[in-house]
Each structure stands twice: as C-alpha cells, then as structure tokens.
C-alpha positions in Angstrom: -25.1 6.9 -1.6 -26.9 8.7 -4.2 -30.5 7.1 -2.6 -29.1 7.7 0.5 -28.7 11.3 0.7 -32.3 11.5 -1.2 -33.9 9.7 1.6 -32.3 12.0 4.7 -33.4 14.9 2.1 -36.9 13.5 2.6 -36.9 12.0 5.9 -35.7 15.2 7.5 -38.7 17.6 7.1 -41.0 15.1 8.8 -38.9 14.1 11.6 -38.2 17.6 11.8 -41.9 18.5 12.1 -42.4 15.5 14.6 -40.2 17.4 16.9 -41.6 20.2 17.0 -45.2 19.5 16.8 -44.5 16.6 20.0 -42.5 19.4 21.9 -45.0 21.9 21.6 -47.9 20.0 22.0 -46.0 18.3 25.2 -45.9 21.7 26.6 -48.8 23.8 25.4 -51.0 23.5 28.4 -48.3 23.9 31.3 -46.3 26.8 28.9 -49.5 28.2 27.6 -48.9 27.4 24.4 -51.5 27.7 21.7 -52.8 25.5 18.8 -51.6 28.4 16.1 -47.7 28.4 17.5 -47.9 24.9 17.3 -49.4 25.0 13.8 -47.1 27.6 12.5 -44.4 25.6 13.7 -45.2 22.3 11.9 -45.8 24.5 8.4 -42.7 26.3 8.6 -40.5 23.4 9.1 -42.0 21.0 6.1 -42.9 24.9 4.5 -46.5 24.4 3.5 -48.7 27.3 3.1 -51.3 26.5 5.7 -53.6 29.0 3.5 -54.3 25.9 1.1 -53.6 23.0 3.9 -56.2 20.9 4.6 -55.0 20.6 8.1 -56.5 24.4 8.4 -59.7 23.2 7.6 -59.9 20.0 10.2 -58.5 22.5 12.6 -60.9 21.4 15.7 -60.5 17.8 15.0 -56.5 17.9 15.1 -57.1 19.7 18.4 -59.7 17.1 19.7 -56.8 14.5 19.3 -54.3 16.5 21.5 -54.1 13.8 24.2 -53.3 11.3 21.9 -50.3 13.3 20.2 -47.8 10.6 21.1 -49.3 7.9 18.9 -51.3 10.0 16.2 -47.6 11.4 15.0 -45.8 8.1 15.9 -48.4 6.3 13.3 -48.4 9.2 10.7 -44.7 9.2 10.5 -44.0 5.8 10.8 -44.5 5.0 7.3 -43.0 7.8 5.8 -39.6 7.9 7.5 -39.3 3.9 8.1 -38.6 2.8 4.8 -36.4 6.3 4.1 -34.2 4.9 7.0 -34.4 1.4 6.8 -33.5 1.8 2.6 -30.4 4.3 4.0 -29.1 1.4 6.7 -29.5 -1.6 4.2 -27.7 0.4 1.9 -24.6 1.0 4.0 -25.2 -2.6 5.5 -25.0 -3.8 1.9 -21.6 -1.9 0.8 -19.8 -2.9 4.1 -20.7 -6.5 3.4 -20.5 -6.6 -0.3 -16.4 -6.0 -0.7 -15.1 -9.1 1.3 -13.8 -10.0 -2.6 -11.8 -8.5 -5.1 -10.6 -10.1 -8.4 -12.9 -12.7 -7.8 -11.0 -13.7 -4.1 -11.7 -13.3 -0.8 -9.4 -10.1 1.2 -7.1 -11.4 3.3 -6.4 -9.2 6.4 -3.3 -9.9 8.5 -3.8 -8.3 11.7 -2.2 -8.4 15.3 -3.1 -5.8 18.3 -0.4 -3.1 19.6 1.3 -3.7 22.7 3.5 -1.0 22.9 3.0 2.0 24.9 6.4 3.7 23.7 7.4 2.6 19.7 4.9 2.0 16.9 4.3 -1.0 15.7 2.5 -2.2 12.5 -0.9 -3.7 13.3 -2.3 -4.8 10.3 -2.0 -5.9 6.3 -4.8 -5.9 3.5 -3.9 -8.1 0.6 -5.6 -9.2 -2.4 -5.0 -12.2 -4.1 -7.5 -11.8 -6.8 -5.0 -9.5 -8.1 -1.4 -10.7 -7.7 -1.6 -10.7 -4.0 -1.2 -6.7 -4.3 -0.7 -5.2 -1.1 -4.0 -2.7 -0.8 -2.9 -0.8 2.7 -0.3 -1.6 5.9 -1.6 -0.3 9.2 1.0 0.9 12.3 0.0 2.1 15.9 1.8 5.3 17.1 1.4 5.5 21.0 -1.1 8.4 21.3 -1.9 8.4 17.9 -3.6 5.1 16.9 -3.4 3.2 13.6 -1.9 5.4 10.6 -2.3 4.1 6.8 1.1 3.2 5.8 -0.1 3.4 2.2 -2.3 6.0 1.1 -5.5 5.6 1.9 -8.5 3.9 -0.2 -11.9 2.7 0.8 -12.2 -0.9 -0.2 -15.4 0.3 -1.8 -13.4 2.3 -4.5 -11.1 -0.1 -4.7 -13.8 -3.0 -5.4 -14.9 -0.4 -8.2 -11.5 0.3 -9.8 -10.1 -3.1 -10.0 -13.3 -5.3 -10.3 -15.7 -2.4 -12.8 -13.5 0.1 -14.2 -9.9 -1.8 -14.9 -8.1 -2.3 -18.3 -7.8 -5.6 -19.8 -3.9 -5.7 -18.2 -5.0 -4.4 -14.8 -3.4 -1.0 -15.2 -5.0 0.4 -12.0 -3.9 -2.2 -10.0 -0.5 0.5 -9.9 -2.4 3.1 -9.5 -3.2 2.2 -5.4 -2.0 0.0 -2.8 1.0 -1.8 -3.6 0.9 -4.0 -6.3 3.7 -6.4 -7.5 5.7 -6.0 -10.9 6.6 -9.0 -12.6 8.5 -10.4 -14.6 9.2 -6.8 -15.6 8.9 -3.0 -13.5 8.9 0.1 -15.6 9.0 0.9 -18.8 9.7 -1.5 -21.9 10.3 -0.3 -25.5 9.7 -1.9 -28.5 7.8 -1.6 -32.6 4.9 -1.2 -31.7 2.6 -3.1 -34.1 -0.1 -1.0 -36.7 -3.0 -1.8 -34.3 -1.6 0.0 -31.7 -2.0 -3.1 -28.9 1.2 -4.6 -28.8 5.3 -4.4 -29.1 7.6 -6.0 -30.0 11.4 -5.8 -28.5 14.3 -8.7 -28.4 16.4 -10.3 -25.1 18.9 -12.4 -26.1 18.3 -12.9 -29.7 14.8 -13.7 -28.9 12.1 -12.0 -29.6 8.8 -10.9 -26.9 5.7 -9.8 -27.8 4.0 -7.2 -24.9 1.1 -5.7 -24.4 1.2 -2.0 -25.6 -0.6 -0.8 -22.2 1.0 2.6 -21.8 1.8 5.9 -23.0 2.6 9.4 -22.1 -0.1 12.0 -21.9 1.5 14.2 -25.0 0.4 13.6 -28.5 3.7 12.9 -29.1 3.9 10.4 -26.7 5.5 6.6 -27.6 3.4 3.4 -26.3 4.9 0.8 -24.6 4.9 -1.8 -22.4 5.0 -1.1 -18.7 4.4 -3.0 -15.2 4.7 -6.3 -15.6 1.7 -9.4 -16.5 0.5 -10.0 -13.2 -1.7 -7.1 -12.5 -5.1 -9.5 -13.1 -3.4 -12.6 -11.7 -5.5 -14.9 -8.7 -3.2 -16.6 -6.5 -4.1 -20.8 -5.9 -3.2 -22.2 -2.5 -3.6 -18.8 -0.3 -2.9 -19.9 3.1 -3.0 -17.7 6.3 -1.0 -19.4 9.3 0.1 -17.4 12.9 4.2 -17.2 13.0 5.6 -15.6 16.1 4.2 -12.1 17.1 2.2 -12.3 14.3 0.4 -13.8 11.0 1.8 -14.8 7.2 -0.2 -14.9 4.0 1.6 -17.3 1.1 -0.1 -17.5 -2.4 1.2 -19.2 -5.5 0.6 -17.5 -8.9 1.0 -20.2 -11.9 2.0 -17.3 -14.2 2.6 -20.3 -17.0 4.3 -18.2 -19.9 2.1 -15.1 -19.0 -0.3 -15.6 -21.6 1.8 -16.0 -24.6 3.9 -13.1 -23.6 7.2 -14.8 -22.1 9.9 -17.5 -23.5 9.2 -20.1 -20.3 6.6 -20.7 -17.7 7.1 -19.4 -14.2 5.7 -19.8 -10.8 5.8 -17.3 -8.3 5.6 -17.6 -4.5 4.6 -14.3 -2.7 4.9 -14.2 1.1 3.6 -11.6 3.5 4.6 -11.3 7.1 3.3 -9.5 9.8 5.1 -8.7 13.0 5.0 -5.7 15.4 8.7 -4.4 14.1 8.5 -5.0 10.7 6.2 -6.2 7.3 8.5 -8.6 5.1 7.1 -8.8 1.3 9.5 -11.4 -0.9 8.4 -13.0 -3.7 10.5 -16.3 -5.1 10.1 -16.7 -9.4 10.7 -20.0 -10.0 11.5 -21.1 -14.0 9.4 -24.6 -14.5 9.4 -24.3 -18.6 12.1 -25.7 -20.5 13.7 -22.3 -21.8 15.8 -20.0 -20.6 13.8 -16.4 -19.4 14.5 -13.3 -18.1 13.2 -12.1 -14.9 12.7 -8.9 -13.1 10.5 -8.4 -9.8 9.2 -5.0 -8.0 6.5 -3.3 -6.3 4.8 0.0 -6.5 4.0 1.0 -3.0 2.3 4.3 -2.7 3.6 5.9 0.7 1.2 8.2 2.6 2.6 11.5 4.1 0.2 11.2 7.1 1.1 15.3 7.6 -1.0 15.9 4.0 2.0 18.5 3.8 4.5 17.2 1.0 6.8 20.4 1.1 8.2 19.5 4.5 8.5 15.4 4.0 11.9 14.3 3.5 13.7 11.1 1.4 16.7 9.9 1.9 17.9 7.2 -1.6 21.4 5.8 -0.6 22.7 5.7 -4.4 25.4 7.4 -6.0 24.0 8.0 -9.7 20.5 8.6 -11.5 19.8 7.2 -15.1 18.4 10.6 -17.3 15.4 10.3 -18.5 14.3 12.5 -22.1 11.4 14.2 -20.4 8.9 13.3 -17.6 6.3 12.4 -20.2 7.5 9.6 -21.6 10.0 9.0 -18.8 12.7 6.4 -21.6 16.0 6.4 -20.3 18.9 7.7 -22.6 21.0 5.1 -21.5 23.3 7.5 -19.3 24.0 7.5 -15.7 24.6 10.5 -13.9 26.2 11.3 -10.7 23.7 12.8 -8.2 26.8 14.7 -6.6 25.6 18.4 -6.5 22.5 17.5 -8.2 18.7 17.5 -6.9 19.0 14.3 -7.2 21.7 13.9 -4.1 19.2 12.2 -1.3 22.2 10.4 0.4 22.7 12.8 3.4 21.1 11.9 7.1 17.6 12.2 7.4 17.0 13.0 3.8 16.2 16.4 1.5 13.2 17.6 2.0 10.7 17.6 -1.1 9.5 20.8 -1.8 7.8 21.6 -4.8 10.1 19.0 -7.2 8.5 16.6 -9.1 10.7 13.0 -9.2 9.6 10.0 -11.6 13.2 8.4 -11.7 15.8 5.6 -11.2 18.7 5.6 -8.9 21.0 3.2 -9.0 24.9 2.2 -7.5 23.2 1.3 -4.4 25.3 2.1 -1.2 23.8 -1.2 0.2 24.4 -1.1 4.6 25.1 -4.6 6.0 23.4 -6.2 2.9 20.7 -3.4 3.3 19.3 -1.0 0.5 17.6 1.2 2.8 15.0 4.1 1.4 13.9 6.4 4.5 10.5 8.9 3.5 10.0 11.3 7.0 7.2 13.1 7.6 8.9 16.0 10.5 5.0 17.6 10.7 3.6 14.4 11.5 6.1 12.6 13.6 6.3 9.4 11.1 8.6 7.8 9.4 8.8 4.7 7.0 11.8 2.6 6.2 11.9 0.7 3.1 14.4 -2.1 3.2 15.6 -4.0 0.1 17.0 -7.1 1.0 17.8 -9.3 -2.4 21.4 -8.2 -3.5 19.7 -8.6 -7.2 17.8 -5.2 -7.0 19.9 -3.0 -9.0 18.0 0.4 -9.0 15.0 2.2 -6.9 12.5 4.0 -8.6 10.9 6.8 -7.4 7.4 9.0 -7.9 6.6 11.7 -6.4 4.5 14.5 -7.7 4.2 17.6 -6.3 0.9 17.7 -5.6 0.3 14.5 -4.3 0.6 13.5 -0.7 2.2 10.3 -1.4 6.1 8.9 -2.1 5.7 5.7 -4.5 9.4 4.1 -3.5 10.1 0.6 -6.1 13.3 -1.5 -5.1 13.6 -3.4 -8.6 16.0 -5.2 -9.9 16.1 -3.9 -13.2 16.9 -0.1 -15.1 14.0 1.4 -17.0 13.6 -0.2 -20.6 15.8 -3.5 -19.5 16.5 -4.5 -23.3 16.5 -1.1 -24.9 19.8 -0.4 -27.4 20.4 2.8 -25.7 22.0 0.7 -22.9 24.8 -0.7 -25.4 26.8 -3.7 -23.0 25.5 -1.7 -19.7 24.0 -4.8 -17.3 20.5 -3.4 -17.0 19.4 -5.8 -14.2 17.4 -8.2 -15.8 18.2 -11.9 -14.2 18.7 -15.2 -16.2 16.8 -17.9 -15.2 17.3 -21.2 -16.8 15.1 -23.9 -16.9 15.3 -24.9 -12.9 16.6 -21.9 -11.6 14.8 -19.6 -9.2 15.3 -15.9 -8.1 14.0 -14.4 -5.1 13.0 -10.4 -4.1 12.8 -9.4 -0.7 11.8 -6.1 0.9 10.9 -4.9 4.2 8.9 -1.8 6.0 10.3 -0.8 9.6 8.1 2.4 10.8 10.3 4.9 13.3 9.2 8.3 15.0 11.9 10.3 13.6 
C-alpha cells in the first residue's frame, strides 16, 4: 500500500497538469485564452518556477504544436503515469488474489443468497482449515440493510498476516479474531511452571500433563500458564464442502494424535459447519482412538461485533444463576468459589439483557438455566436493530465465558464445557467440567447462531 500511495503522490501532479493544460488549450482560441494562462496554469499545478524551466525558453515551439495538444500530452504522459497506475492496480490485483490460503489451506466460503424481504437471514461463512477450521467471519442480510459481519470485522489480508507472519509457535492469535475452536481445553490451566519458562506442568487423575506455558497476565507479577487449547496451528485432512437443504456444510477432520506430546491418548476431531438461512450450526465430535483414558474439553472464542460501534447501549442476556470469582482481571485464576449473581453486576438473567455500560467482564457463569435443552446467550445491539443468539446445544457445556472490554466493540461469548483451571486444587471435589473419555468413547459440542431484529 506503501508503493501505492507513493505512485498516486506522483502520478497526481502530472495528470493534474494534463487537465489543465488540455482544457485550456481546448479552449484558448474560442475563450480567448492565452499561451501565458495556460502556462501559469501547468507550473502552478506541478509548482515549477517557470523562471528556470526550460519550457520558458522553447516557448514558440510549444506554441507551434498547439494543434497537436491531444497527442503531444497523451505521449508525454503516457510513460510517466502508466507504470505509476499499472504498479498501483497489480498491487491491489496481487493482495486480492494472494489470500485464497491461510495456514497453508485453501479458505472455504459457505455462502447462500437472501431471500427474505422481511427477517434476516445469514448469507455466508469464512472458515479456515489451515488453522483448526476457525471460524474467520459469519455474514447475515437484514432487509434494508444488507450483509452485517456477525463477527467483528477483519480483512483477510490482516488476517493472512497475523496467522501466516506474525503468530506464536502455539497459534496464540488464532483467539485473538474470528472464532477459533478450543480443544481439548478452553481457558486458563495452572501448573509448575518449569525454570525455562516454556512449559507446565499440572496432574488429572493421578497423571501428570505437560503444556505449553503460552500465557500470562500483563503485570510483572503476573503467573504463566497454559491457555486455549493445542489446536490453534492445526490443518484439517478430508475438507469436504457439499449443498444440504437451504444451504452448504463444510466437515474437516483434525488428527490431533496426542497433541504433540501434550495429552495421555490420541484424539480425532470432527468439525462441522452448516449454513442455512435461520441458523449457523458449529459442533465438533472428539473422538478417543489411543489406548488411555483422557480428558476432554471443547469451546470457541467467537468475537461478536456490535454493528452500532456503541458498546454502552448493547445489551447481554447469560441465563445462569452463579459466576466463579476470579483474583483480579489480570491473571483472571479462579478461587475456586461460586457466587450467586443475585443482586450482583453479574445478574444478566432478566428479558432482553442489562445493558453494558462502561463494565469490563472476562468471566465464567455457570448453573446454566438451560430452556428445552437450550443454553441460550442473547448480545442486542437496540442502536443498530441487531441481535445475535448464541445457542449451546451439548448438555456437557458446564459454564459460558464471557469478554467484553469496555472499549472494544465486540462481546467474545464461549459455551465450554469446562470451569477456568479444570484441574486446579482450589476446586477441592467441585466437578469442573472436564469429560472422561476412554479409549473408544467420543464426546460431541454443539452450538448454534440465530440472528433476530430485536
């Protein structure tokens, strides 16, 4: 963009002075328009003193050539401005061509047209198997409004940049856009952390798991830990794309093996995307192929847009009864107690939600009030006329996370089926969520968007 905005910087002046030389030439003999107004023109615009031009001293040539004005500044200018332009349009040619792959895969797009001339209906999904099959954006047509970003919004030429150039080793920025998938573990895990700073080390069920160290709070006194899951950097084998009714699914397989040396069995994972008009269906089914018995969590981290950009007024509605207490928002650890939300800022269970304001949220609600086997999470935008349904679906999610900082224009809502720091002492007998898979067994997640005007 850089070479870009050089070469409009430089083009201009000459097209500039194309203009005004043809216009005034075109019209000096009918206007009465003289040489010199024509001449001062053409200096001031590319600012030349004409003092020390050399176009001052072939003056009676240049007017000689009048009649053939047209051409003369058509050949001058031509190969000036034509590479300028022609560098400028390959360049923008080049970026919109250049991300149809991320993680080393092809984008999948999902992608059906709006029929509807009275309720919104989603129209399109990006997903990226070259990184988990993260969810980068969800499209939905509002009659008289067109496609809004479901998610918050990101060119797929920054996202090319932060996943494929400027990523961690884990794939920590996959979480940091779009909606990418945590598993086998969401939030935050606890453990030793070992004297080179890079792993810890924490215990489930008398055995003993080893974690990449890939977080930490922004305070010096801030504790590392583990955080997110091992399948930020994973490709997907076996993508397939396939129309379904009113619609299109993506499925992609991730051979997660014992996520490099990190887990006590090996694990494949099935990830399905739908597409309809009403609704976007996300599940994910872990299956235990090893020969050991393994714990297993499953989430995503969906960024939300507030399509309003005015946070104060957007409303959330969380349908649970208690909140686990964190020790601070830096390092965000649970203390192992849960807290009613009764009379509490943390009380989102009444109709259409509490407004935001100003509060800053990074926490876990939990004893769900599920609906008809639903766990539904509702984020309204009143300013905007929006409003975004998150369903949860798999009665083993056992707590929604929440992230929302003030001044962000975004809601980050994660059904999970786990509390933060799973296999942390500080729960004592609590169940914190995490499911049992032995060899055999499989576990599925589930969760669904439904967009409304509220």
């Amino acid at each position: 963009m850089n070479a870009l905005k050089m070469g409009t910087q430089l083009a201009l002046p000459f097209a500039c002075a194309a203009a005004v030389t043809h216009y005034a030439l075109s019209n000096s003999r009918r206007r009465g328009v003289k040489w010199r107004c024509v001449r001062s023109a053409l200096f001031a615009v590319v600012k030349v003193d004409p003092s020390a031009s050399l176009l001052r001293k072939n003056r009676l040539h240049i007017e000689g050539w009048m009649e053939m004005k047209t051409l003369i500044y058509a050949v001058v200018l031509l190969p000036l401005a034509l590479p300028v332009l022609m560098a400028g349009s390959l360049s923008l040619v080049s970026q919109a061509q250049a991300v149809t792959e991320i993680g080393g895969q092809k984008i999948v797009t999902l992608s059906r047209a709006a029929v509807s001339t009275t309720k919104p209906e989603f129209t399109s999904v990006t997903i990226l198997p070259g990184r988990g099959m993260e969810v980068l954006q969800v499209t939905a047509n509002f009659p008289g409004k067109g496609n809004i970003d479901v998610l918050m919004p990101e060119e797929l030429a920054t996202a090319a940049k932060m996943l494929d150039q400027e990523d961690t080793a884990n794939g920590d920025l996959g979480y940091r856009l779009g909606a990418a998938f945590l598993v086998p573990y969401p939030n935050r895990i606890r453990g030793k952390l070992s004297a080179d700073g890079k792993t810890i080390t924490t215990a489930w069920q008398g055995h003993t798991l080893t974690l990449p160290a890939n977080s930490s709070g922004r305070l010096p006194t801030a504790e590392r830990h583990a955080m997110h899951g091992l399948i930020l950097k994973s490709q997907a084998s076996d993508v397939t794309v396939k129309k379904t009714p009113g619609g299109e699914q993506v499925t992609g397989i991730i051979h997660a093996g014992d996520f490099g040396g990190h887990w006590l069995s090996k694990t494949d994972l099935v990830v399905t995307i739908t597409l309809t008009a009403d609704a976007v269906d996300a599940t994910i089914v872990a299956h235990n192929v090893g020969a050991a018995s393994e714990p297993m969590a499953i989430a995503w981290h969906p960024y939300f847009n507030l399509p309003s950009g005015d946070r104060t007024q957007a409303r959330l509605r969380v349908p649970a009864s208690t909140v686990a207490e964190v020790d601070n928002y830096d390092n965000v650890f649970p203390t192992g107690k849960i807290l009613p939300v009764a009379g509490t800022r943390f009380d989102m269970r009444e109709p259409g939600g509490k407004a935001l304001g100003t509060e800053f949220f990074d926490d876990n609600w939990n004893h769900i009030d599920w609906k008809a086997g639903i766990a539904t999470v509702e984020i309204t935008d009143p300013a905007a006329h929006y409003g975004v349904k998150i369903e949860g679906l798999s009665p083993e999610i056992k707590a929604i996370q929440v992230y929302a900082p003030p001044a962000k224009q975004f809601v980050a809502v994660e059904h999970q089926f786990n509390f933060g720091d799973p296999f942390g002492k500080e729960w004592g007998a609590t169940n914190t969520g995490m499911v049992t898979l032995k060899p055999g067994e499989s576990t599925k997640w589930h969760v669904r968007l439904r967009v409304f005007v509220p």
